[in-house]
C-alpha positions in Angstrom: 0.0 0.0 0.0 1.5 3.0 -1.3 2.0 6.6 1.2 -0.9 8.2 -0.8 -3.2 5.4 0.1 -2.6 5.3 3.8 -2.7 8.8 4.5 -6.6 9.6 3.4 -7.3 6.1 5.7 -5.6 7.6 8.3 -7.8 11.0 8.0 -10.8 8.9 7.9 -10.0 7.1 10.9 -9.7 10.2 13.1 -12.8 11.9 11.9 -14.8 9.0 12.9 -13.2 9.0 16.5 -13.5 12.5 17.4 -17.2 12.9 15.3 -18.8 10.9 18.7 -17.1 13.4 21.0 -18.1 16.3 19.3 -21.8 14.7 19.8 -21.3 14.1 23.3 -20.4 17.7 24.6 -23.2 19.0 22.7 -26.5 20.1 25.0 -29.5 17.2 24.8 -32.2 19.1 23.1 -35.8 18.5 25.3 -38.3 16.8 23.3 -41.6 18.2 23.1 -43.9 15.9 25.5 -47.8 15.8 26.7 -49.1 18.8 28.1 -51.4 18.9 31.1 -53.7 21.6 31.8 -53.9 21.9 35.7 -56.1 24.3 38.8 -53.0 25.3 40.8 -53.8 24.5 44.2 -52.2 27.4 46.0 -50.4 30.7 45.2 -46.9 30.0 44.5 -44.6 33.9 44.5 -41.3 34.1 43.5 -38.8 34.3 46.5 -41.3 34.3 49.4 -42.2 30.4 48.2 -39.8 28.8 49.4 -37.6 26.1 47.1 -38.9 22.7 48.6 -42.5 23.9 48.9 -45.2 20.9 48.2 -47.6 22.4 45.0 -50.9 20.4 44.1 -52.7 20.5 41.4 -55.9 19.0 39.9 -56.2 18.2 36.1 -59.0 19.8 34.2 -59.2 17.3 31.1 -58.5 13.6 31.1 -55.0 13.4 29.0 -53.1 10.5 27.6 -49.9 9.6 29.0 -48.2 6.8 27.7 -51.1 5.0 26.5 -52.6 5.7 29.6 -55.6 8.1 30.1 -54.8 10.6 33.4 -58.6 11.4 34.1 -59.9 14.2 34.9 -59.3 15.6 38.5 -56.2 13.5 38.8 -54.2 15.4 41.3 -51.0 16.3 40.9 -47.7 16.6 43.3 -44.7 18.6 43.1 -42.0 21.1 44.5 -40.5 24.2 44.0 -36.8 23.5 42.5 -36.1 27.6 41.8 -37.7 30.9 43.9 -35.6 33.8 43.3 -37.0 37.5 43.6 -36.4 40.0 41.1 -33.1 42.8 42.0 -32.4 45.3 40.1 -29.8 44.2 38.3 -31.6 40.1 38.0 -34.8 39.0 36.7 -37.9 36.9 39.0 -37.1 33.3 38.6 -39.4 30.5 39.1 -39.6 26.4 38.6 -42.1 24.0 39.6 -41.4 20.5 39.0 -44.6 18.2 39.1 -43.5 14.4 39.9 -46.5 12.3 40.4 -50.2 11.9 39.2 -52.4 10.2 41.4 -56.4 9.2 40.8 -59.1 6.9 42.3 -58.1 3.6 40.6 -54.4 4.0 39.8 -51.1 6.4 39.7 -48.4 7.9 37.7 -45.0 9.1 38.0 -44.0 11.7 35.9 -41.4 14.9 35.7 -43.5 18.2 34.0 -42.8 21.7 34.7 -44.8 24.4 34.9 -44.7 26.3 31.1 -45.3 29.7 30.0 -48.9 29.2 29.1 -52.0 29.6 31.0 -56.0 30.1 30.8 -56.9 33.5 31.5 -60.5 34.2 32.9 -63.1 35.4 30.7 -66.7 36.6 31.8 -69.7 34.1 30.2 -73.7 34.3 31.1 -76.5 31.9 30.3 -76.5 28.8 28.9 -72.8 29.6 28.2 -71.9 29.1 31.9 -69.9 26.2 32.7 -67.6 25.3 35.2 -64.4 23.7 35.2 -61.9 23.7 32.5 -61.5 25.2 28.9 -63.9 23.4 26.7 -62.7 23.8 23.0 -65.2 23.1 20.3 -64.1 18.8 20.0 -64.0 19.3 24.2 -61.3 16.7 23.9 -57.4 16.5 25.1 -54.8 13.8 23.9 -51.6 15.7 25.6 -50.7 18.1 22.7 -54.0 18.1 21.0 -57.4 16.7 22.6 -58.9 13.4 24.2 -62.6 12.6 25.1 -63.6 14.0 28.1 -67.2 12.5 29.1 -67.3 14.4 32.6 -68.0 17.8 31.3 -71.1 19.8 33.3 -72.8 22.7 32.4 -74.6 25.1 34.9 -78.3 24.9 35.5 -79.6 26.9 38.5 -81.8 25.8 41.1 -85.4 25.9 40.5 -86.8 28.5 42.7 -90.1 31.5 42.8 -91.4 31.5 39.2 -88.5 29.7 37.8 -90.5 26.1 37.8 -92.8 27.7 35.6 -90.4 27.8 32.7 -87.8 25.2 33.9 -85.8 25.9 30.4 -85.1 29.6 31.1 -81.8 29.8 32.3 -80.9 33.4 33.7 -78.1 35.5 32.3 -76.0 35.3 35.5 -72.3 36.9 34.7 -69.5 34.9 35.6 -65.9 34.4 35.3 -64.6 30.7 33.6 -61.7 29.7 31.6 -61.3 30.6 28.2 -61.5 28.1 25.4 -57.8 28.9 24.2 -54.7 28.9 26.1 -52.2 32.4 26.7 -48.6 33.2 27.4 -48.2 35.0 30.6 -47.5 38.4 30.2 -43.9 39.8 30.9 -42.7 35.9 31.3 -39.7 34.5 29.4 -39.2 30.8 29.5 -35.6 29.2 30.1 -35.2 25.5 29.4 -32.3 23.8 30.9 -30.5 21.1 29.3 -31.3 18.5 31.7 -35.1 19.1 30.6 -36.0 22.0 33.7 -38.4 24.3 32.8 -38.0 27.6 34.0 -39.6 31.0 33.9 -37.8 34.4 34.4 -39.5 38.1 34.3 -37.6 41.2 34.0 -40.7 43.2 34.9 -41.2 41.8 38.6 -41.7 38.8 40.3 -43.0 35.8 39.2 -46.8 34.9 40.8 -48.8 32.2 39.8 -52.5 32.2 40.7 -54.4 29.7 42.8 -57.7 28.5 41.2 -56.3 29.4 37.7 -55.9 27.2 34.9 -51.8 26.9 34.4 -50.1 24.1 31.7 -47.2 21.8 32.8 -45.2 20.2 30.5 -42.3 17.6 30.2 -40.9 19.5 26.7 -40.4 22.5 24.9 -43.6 24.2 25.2 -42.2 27.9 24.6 -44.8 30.7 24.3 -43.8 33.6 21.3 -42.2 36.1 22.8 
């Protein structure tokens, strides 16, 4: 085998050794995984929560996990993993890491993080009333799209005075629900981590999160437009 012939094997030999390394320092990029709409339990504020705090939360539309259905009302468990309060020279910081899924007949372990999104509340009357979660038009929820939810109740008053004399009427009673479609949070930037953490930063002040409102978690790269 002549000079001219070993050299290019020689070359070829190296850039298949080092191509592997190159990989391996490279950051894993999060995959984009189920998404759970969930009724945060409790207010959770940046850097008076403290990191460690237990959060609950119960799940507003069955959701497929796995090949598993999480039902509706599910509750879910996690911590606080970040609290830092805004300074003027650092933004609000905040992450939530959900671990577990439990419901009546089974249980689920998990790792989701609370996202950028949310449902804001929106004012509905009459026969619109419901209560309970966003109810898109299919009222279904498969994790990133939508899955059959059967357990879905809408708001009928009590029959009382004249109202038994036309039981169909159903008064226009304002109210505040959850809107159909999903909503970044305002002033909220979203920082994913290469070992999958989800966290969210604001420059504006710090971070609060709502109880009673409709927040999604997420084990992937659910990023709102900034």
């Amino acid at each position: 085998m002549s000079d001219r012939t070993v050299l290019p094997i020689l070359i070829l030999g190296l850039i298949s050794c080092s191509t592997p390394m190159l990989w391996s320092q490279q950051a894993p990029i999060p995959a984009k995984g189920p998404e759970f709409p969930i009724v945060l339990q409790q207010g959770v504020t940046a850097g008076k929560t403290p990191v460690g705090s237990k959060i609950q939360g119960k799940l507003v539309m069955a959701t497929l996990l796995d090949g598993t259905v999480i039902p509706r009302n599910a509750t879910f468990t996690g911590e606080v993993v970040e609290s830092v309060a805004k300074t003027a020279t650092d933004p609000s910081r905040l992450a939530i890491c959900m671990d577990s899924a439990q419901w009546k007949n089974g249980s689920a372990a998990l790792k989701v993080y609370f996202t950028g999104w949310y449902y804001p509340k929106v004012a509905e009357s009459g026969q619109d009333l419901q209560y309970g979660p966003p109810q898109p038009a299919n009222r279904t929820w498969n994790g990133q799209g939508q899955y059959p939810d059967p357990n879905s109740k809408v708001y009928r008053p009590f029959p009382g005075g004249d109202s038994d004399k036309n039981s169909s009427s159903v008064p226009d009673t304002p109210s505040e629900t959850d809107s159909k479609h999903r909503a970044p949070i305002k002033d909220v930037e979203v920082v994913l981590g290469s070992d999958g953490t989800i966290a969210l930063t604001s420059k504006r002040s710090n971070l609060k999160l709502e109880r009673y409102t409709t927040y999604v978690v997420s084990a992937g790269d659910t990023v709102p437009p900034k």
